[in-house]
OpenMM code with the backbone's topology and positions (N, CA, C; nanometers):
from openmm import Vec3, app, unit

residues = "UNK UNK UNK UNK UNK UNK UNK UNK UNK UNK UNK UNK UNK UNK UNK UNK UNK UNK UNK UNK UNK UNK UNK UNK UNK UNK UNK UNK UNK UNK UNK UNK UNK UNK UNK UNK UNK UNK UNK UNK UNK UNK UNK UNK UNK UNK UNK UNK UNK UNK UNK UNK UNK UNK UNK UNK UNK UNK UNK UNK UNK UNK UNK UNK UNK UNK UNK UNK UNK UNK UNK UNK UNK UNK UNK UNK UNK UNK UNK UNK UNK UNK UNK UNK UNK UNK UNK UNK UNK UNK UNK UNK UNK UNK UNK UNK UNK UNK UNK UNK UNK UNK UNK UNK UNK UNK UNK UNK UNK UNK UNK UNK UNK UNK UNK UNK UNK".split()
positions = [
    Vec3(13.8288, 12.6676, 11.2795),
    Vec3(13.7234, 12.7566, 11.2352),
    Vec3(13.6711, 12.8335, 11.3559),
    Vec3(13.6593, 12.9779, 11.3396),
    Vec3(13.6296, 13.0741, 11.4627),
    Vec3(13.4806, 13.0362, 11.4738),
    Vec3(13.4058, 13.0985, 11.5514),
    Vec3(13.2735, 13.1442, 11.5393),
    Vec3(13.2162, 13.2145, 11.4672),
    Vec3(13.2909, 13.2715, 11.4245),
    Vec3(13.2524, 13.3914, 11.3331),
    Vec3(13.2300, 13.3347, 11.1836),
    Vec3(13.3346, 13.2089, 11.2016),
    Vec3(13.3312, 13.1376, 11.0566),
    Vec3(13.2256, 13.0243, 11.0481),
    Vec3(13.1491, 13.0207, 11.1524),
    Vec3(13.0430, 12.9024, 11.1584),
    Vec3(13.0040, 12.9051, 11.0327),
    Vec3(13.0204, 12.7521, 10.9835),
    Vec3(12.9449, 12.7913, 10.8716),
    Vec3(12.7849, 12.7279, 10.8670),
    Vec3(12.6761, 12.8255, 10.8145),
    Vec3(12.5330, 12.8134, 10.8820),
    Vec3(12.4976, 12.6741, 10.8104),
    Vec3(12.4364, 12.6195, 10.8618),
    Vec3(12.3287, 12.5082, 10.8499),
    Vec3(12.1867, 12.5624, 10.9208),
    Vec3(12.0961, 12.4773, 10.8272),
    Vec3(11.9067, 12.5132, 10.9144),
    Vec3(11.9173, 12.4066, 10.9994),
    Vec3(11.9982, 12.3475, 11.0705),
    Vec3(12.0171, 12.3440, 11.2534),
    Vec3(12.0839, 12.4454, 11.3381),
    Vec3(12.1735, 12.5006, 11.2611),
    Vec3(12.2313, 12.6254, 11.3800),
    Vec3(12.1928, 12.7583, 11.2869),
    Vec3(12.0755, 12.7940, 11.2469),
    Vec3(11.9769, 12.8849, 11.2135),
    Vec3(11.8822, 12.8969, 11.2650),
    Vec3(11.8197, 13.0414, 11.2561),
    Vec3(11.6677, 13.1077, 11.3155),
    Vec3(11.5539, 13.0262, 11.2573),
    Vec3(11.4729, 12.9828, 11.3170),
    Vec3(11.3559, 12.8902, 11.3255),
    Vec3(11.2134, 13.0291, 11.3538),
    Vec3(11.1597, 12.9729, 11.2354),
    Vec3(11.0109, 13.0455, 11.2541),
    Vec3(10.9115, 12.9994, 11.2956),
    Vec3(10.8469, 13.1116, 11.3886),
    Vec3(10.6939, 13.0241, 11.4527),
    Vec3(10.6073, 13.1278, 11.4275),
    Vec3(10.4963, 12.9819, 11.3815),
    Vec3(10.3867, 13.0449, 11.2823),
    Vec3(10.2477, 13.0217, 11.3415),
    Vec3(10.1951, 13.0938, 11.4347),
    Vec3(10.0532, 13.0302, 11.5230),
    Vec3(9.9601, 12.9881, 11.4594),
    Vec3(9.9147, 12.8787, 11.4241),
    Vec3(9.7799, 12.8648, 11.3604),
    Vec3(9.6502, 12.7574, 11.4627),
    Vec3(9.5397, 12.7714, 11.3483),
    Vec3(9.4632, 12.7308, 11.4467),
    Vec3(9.4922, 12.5653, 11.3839),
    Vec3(9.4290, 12.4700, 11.5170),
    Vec3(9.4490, 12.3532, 11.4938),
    Vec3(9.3852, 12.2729, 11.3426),
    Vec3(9.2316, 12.3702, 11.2684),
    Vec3(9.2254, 12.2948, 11.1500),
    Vec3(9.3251, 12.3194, 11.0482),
    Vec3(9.3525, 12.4911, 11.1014),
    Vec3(9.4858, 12.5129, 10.9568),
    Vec3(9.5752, 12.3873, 11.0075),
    Vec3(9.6386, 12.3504, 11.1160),
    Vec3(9.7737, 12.3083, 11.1244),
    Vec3(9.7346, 12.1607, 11.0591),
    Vec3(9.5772, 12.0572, 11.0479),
    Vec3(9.5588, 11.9466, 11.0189),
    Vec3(9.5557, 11.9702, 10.8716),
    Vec3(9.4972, 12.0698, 10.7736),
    Vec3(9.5292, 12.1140, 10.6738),
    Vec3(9.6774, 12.0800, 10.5939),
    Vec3(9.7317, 12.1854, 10.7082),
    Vec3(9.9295, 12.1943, 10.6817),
    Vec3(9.9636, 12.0274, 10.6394),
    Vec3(9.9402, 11.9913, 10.7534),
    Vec3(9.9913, 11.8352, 10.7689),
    Vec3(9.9498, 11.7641, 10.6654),
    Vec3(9.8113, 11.7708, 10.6229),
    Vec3(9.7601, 11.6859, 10.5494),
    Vec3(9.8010, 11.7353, 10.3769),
    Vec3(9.8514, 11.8143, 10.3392),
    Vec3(9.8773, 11.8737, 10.2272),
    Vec3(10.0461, 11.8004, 10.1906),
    Vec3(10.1457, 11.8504, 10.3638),
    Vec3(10.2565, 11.8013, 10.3276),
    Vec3(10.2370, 11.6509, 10.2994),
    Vec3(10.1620, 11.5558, 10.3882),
    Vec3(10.1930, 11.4369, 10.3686),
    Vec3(10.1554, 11.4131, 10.1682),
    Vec3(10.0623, 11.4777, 10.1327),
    Vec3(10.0197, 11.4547, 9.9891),
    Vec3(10.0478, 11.4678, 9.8937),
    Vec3(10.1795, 11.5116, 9.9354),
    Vec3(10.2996, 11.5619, 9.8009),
    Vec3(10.4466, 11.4913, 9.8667),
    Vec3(10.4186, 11.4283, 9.9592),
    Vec3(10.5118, 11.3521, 10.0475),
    Vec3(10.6933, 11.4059, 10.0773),
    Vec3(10.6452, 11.5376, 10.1174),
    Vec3(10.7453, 11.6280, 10.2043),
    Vec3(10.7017, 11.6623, 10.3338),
    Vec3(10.8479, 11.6185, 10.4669),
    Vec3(10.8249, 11.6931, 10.5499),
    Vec3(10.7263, 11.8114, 10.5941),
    Vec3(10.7018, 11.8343, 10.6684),
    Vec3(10.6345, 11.9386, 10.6953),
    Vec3(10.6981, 12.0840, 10.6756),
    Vec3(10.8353, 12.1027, 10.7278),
    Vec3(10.9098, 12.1693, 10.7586),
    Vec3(10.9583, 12.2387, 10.5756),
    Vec3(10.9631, 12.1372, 10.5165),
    Vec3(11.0100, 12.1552, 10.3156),
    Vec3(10.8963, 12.2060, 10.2812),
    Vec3(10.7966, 12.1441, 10.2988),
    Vec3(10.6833, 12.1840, 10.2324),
    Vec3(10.6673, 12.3474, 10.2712),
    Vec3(10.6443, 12.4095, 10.4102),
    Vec3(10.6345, 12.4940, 10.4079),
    Vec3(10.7377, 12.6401, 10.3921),
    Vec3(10.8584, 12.5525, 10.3906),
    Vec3(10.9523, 12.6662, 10.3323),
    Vec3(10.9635, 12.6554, 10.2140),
    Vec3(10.9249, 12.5911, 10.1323),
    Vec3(10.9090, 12.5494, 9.9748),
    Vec3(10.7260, 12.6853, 9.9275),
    Vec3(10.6798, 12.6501, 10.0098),
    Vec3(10.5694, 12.7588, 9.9916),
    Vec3(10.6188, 12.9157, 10.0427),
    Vec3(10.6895, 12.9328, 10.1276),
    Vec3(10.7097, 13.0545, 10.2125),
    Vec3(10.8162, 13.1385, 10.1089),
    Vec3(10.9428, 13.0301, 10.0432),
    Vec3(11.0551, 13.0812, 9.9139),
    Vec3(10.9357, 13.0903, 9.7949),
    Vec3(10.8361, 13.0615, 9.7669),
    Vec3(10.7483, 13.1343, 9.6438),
    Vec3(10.7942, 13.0121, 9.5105),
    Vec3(10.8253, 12.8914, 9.6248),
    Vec3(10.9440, 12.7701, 9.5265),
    Vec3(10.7832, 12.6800, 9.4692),
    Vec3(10.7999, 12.5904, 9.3722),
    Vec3(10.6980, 12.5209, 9.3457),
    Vec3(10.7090, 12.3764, 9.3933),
    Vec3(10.6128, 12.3614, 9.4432),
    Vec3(10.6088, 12.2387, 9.5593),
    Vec3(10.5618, 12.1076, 9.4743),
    Vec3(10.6878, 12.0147, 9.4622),
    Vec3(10.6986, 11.9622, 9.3246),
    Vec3(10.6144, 11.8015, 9.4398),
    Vec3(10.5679, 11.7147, 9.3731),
    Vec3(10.4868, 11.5992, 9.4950),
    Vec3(10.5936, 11.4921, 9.4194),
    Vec3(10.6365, 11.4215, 9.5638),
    Vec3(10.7082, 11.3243, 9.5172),
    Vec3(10.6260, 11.1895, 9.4403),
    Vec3(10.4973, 11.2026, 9.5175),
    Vec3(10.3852, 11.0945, 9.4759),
    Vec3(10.3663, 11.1060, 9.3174),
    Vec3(10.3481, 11.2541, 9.2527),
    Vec3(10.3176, 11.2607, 9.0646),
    Vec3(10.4186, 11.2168, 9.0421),
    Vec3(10.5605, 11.2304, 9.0862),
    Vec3(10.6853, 11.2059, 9.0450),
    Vec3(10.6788, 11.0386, 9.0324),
    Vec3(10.6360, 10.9235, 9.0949),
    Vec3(10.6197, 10.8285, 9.1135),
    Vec3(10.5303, 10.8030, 9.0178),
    Vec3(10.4092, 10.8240, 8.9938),
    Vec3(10.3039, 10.8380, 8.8905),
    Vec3(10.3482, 10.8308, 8.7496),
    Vec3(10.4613, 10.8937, 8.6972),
    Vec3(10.5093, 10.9394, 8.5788),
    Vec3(10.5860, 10.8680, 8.5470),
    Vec3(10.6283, 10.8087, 8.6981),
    Vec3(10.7304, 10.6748, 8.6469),
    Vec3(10.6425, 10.5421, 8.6222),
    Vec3(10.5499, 10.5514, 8.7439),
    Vec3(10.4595, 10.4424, 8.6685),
    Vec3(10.4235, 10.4315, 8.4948),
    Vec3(10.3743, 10.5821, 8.4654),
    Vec3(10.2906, 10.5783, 8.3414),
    Vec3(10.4230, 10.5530, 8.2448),
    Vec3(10.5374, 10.5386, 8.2398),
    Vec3(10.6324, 10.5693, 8.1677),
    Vec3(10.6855, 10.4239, 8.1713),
    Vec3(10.6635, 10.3248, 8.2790),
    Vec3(10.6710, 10.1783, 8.2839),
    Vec3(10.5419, 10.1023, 8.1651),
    Vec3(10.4372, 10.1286, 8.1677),
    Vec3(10.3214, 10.0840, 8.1075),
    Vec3(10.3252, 10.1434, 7.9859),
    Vec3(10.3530, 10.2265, 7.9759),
    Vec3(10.3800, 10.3059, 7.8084),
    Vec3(10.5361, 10.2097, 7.7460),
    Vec3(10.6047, 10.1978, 7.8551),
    Vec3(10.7012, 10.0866, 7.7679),
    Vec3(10.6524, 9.9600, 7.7202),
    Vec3(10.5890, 9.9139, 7.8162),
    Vec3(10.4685, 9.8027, 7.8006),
    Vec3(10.3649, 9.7647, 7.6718),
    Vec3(10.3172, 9.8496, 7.6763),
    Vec3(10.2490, 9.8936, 7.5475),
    Vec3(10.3236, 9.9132, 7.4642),
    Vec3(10.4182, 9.9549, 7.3894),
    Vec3(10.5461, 9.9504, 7.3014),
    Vec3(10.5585, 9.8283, 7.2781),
    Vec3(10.6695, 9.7442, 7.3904),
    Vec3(10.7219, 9.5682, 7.3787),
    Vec3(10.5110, 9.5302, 7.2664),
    Vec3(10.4338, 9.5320, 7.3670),
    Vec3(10.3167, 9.4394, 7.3103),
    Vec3(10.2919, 9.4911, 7.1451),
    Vec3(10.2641, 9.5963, 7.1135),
    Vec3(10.2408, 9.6591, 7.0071),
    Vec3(10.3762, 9.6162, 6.9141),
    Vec3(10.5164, 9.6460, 6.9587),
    Vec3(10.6108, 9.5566, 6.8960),
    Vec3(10.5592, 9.4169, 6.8303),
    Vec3(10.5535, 9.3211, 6.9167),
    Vec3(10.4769, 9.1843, 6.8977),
    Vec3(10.4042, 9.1782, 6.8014),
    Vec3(10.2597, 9.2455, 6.8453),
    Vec3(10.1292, 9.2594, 6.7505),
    Vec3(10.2263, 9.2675, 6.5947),
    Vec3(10.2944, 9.3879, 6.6183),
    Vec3(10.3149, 9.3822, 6.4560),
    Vec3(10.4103, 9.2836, 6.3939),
    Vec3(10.5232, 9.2304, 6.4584),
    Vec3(10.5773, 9.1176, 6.3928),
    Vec3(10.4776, 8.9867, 6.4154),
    Vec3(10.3716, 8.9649, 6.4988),
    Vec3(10.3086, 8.8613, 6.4549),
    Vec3(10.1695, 8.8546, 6.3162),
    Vec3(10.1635, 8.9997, 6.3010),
    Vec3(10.1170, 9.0120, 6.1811),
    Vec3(10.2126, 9.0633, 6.0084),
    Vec3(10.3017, 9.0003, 6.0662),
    Vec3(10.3740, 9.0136, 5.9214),
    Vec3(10.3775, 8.9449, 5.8590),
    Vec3(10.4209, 8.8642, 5.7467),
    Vec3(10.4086, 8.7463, 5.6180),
    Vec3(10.4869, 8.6499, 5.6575),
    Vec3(10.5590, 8.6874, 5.7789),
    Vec3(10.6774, 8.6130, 5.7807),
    Vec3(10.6382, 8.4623, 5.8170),
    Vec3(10.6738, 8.3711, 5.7252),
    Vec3(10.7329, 8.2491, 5.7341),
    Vec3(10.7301, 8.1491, 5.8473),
    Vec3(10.8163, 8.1974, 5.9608),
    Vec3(10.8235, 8.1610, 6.0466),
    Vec3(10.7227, 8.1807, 6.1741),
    Vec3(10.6256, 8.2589, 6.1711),
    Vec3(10.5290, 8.3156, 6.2538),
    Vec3(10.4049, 8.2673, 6.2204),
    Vec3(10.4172, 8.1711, 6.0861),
    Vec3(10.2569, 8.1308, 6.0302),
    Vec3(10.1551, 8.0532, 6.1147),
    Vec3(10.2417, 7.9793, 6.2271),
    Vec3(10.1769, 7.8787, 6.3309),
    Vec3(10.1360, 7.9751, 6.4190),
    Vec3(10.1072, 8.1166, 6.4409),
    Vec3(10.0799, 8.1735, 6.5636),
    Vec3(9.9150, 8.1441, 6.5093),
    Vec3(9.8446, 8.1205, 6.6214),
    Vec3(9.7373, 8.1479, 6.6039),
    Vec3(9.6195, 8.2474, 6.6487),
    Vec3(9.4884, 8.2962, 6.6022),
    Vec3(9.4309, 8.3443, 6.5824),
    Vec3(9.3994, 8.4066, 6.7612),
    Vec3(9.3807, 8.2870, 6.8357),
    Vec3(9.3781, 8.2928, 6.9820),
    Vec3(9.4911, 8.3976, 7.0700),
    Vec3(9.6136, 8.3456, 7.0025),
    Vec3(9.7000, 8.3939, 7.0792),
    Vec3(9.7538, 8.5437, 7.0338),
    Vec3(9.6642, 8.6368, 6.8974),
    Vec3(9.6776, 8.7244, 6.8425),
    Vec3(9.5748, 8.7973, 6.9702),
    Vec3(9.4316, 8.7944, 6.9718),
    Vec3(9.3404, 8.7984, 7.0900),
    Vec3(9.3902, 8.8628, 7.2029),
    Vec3(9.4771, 8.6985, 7.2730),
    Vec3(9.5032, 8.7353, 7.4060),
    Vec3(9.6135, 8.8579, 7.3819),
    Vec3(9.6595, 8.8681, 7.2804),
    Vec3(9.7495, 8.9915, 7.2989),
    Vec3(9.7292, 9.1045, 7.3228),
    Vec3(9.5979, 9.1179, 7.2138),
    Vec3(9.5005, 9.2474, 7.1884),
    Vec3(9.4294, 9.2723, 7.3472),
    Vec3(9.3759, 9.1788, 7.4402),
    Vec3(9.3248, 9.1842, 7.5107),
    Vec3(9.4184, 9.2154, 7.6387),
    Vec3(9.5740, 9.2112, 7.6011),
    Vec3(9.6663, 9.2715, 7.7217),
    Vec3(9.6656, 9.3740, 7.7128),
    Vec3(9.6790, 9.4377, 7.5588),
    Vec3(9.7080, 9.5598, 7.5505),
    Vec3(9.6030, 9.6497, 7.5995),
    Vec3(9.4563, 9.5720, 7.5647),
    Vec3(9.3372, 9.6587, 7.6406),
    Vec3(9.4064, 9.6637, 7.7700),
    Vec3(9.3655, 9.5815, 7.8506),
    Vec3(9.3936, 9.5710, 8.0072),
    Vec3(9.5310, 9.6689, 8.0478),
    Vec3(9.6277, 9.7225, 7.9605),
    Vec3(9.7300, 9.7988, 8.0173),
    Vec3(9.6882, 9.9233, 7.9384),
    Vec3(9.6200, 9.9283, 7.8758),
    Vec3(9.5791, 10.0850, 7.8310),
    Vec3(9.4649, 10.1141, 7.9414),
    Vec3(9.4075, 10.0635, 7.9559),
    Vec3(9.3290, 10.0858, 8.0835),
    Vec3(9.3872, 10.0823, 8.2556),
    Vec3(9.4989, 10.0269, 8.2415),
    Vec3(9.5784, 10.0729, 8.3759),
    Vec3(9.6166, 10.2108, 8.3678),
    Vec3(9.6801, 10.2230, 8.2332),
    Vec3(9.6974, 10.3853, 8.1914),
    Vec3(9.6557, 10.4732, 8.2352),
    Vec3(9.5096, 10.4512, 8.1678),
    Vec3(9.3889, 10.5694, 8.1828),
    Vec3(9.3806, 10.5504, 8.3261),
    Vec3(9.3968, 10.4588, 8.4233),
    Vec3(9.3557, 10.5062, 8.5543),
    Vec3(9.4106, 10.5646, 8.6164),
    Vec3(9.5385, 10.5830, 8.6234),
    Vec3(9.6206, 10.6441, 8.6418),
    Vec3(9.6620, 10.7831, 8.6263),
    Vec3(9.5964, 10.8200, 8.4715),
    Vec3(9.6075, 10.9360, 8.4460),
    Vec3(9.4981, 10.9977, 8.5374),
    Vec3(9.3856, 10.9453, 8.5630),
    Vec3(9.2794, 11.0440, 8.6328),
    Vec3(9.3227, 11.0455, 8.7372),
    Vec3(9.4165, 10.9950, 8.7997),
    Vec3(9.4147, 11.0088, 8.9096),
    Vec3(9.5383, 11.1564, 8.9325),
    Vec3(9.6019, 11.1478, 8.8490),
    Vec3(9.6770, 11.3038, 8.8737),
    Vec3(9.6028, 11.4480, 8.8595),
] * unit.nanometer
topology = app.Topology()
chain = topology.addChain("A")
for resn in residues:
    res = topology.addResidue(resn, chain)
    for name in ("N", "CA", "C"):
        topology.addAtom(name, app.Element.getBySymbol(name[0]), res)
């Protein structure tokens, strides 16, 4: 491969310098870390007009999408332990409760979660 055929990479490419003052640059920093990209992505992700997607909501969604399965399996339960069935007649009244009372406790992990995006 000639020189001519280099083929470019953003290591053997033109690098931009951008003067700012030191609160913009703690700004910069503190924005990339909060969507948890480089510094360098983040701001060519802003500079291409690209949408600066946060790996952290991305994580978030997987959380809420773990606990929403959660809630499913329990709500599953709830309803076969309230069916006629036969075999389920020994569940008792207690252990209907503690169920109801998981499902609170993970609908409320939910909701915290959601405020926080």
């Amino acid at each position: 491969m000639s020189a001519s055929e280099t083929m470019l990479t953003r290591k053997n490419c033109r690098r931009l310098r951008v003067p700012v003052l030191p609160d913009e640059e703690k700004s910069i920093l503190e924005n990339a870390a909060r969507v948890g990209l480089p510094t360098a992505v983040y701001l060519r992700r802003l500079g291409l007009g690209l949408e600066v997607k946060s790996v952290i909501d991305q994580q978030k969604i997987l959380d809420l999408a773990r606990i929403n399965a959660d809630l499913g399996r329990l709500g599953g339960l709830l309803k076969l332990w309230l069916t006629n069935d036969e075999r389920l007649k020994n569940i008792s009244t207690q252990k209907i409760s503690q169920l109801l009372e998981a499902i609170k406790q993970t609908q409320e992990k939910l909701f915290a979660i959601v405020q926080t995006l």
